[in-house]
C-alpha positions, 0 to 999 in steps of 0.5 A: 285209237287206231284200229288194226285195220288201218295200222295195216294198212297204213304200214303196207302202204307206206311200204309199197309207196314213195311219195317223191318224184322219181330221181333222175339222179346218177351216180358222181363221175367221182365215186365210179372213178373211186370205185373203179379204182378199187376194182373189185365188189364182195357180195355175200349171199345173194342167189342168182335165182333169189328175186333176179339177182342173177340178172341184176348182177350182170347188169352191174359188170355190163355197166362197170366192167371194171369192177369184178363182183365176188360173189360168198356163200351165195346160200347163206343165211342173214345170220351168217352174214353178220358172222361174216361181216364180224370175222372179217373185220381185219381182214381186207381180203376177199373173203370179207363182204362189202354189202349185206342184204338181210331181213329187217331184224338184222338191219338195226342189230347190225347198226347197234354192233358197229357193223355197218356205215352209212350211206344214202342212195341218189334215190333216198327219199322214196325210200319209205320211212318205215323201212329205212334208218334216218341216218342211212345205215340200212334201208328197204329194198323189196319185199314179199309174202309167205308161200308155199311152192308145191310139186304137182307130179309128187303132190296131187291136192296143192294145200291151201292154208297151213293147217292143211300141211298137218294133213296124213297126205302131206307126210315126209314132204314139207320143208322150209326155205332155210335154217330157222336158227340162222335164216331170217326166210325160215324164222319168218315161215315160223311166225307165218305158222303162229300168226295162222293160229291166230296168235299175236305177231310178235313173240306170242306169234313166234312160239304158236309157230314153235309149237305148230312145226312141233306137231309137223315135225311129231306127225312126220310131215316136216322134212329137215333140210333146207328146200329150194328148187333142186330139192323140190324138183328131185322130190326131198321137199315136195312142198317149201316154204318160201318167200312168193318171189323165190317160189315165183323165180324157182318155178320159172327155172324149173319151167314145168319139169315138174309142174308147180303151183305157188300158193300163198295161204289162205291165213298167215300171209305174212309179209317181210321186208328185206334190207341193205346195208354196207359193211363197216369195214368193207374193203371196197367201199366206193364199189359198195356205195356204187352197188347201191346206186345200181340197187336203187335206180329205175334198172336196179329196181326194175331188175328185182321186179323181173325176180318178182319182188315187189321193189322199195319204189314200185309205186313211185314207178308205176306212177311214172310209167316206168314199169311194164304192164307186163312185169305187173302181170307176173306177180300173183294177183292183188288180192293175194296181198290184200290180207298181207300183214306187215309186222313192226321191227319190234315184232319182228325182233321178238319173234326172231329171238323167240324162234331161234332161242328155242327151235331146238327144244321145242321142235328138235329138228336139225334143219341142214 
């Protein structure tokens, strides 16, 4: 039998590793001609400040000026992106998303309802297995860990593990980066929480961290509203907790007014890998397929790196000396990651419909 050890190990190395050469592969003058011809790409839900896709989006109108990006509800959720993907299936307006980008649950939920089409990116085989659908209608793009992203003006001792945040000095300050009945982030903040309990990622998991945002919310440590860096640096939500990229990238904005600390705990360092996918009945379909080719070339990937994401062809890369040192550099150090649990999609479901089912009779907080 194989021990838990090396299934994890296994798992996240299969996640961090591509096996083939680089691609050298571009895009066909045919689908940027088509795309062109469309004019237009809708996103949804991608922050300019969540793993550097401000930077990423810019470089894809620099590259196609052609082509305008409009850009829904960039704060929303994975689940309001099925929902949007869902209530705009007849309408070719701009209301309707082209692509989605959602946590790992939602990927194979979204092929099952009819919700996506297949595509393969130029670069598809260094996509890991593990993380992609065979066919092509989700796959993998970057991933991170659980942290917590801490106010230092506001909060003089930084906790170090979740169950510090049970603490009296830590009342009325600690938050989640998201809904936990509709945000994949926040659903998966939860199961962080059980598996630190030591309960089995999965359901079991998902009902410890129930139970443990229970006794935050009981003690009046839980705040119930949705953090982010606005919130951290006004003082609603001293402590969040975040994907380390996002804390990474909301501290660089911040650029010490206040002064933060990004920790990733002690226990609980849950991993979670997002995916993209392009909508069934996306208006625009050249110009999503085309945006997949500028998420999944050395620059697209380059571009979540710089967001401090760990991208789906980092090792691959590095192997070629395509990422700078410095780029390297900026992430946390690697012995943070080295306790880092990769859940399985089975695991990951089970959790997501433990949480979402029951945040509202266990822990009765009105995340907002």
């Amino acid at each position: 039998m194989i021990s838990t050890t090396q299934r994890l190990l296994s798992l996240s190395t299969a996640i961090l590793l591509a096996t083939t050469a680089i691609a050298a592969a571009e895009p066909s003058a045919e689908l940027i001609e088509a795309a062109k011809k469309e004019g237009m790409l809708t996103t949804v839900a991608l922050p300019h400040d969540w793993c550097g896709y401000g930077d990423v989006i810019a470089a894809f109108k620099a590259k196609y000026p052609e082509i305008q990006v409009n850009e829904l509800n960039p704060d929303a959720g994975s689940a309001d992106e099925v929902e949007a993907v869902k209530a705009n299936k007849d309408n070719k307006g701009p209301q309707a998303p082209d692509v989605v980008d959602v946590g790992l649950a939602f990927g194979p939920q979204m092929k099952a309802e009819g919700l996506l089409q297949p595509y393969k990116v130029s670069t598809w085989d260094e996509i890991p297995d593990s993380v992609k659908d065979a066919e092509g209608y989700w796959y993998g793009d970057y991933y991170g860990v659980m942290s917590f992203l801490v106010n230092k003006d506001l909060v003089a001792n930084a906790p170090k593990d979740w169950a510090d945040l049970l603490k009296p000095e830590y009342a009325g300050q600690v938050a989640l980066a998201g809904d936990p009945r509709a945000s994949n982030q926040a659903i998966l903040g939860v199961l962080a929480a059980g598996l630190a309990k030591g309960a089995k990622s999965g359901k079991e998991a998902g009902e410890a961290g129930l139970a443990y945002f229970a006794e935050l919310n009981k003690a009046g440590n839980f705040v119930p509203v949705i953090g982010k860096s606005g919130t951290l640096a006004q003082g609603s939500t001293p402590i969040v907790v975040a994907w380390d990229y996002n804390a990474l990238g909301w501290a660089k904005t911040l650029n010490g007014n206040p002064p933060t600390e990004v920790v990733v705990p002690a226990s609980g360092v849950l991993a979670g890998v997002y995916v993209q996918g392009i909508s069934a009945y996306a208006p625009h379909p050249n110009a999503a397929k085309l945006w997949m080719e500028h998420l999944y070339s050395d620059e697209g990937q380059l571009g979540w790196l710089k967001g401090f994401c760990h991208p789906t062809r980092f090792n691959a890369m590095v192997k070629a000396g395509k990422v700078p040192q410095e780029l390297i550099d900026a992430l946390p150090p690697a012995a943070a990651y080295e306790k880092a649990y990769f859940p399985t999609l089975e695991e990951v479901d089970a959790n997501k419909a433990a949480v979402t089912g029951a945040w509202d009779s266990v822990v009765g907080a009105n995340v907002q």
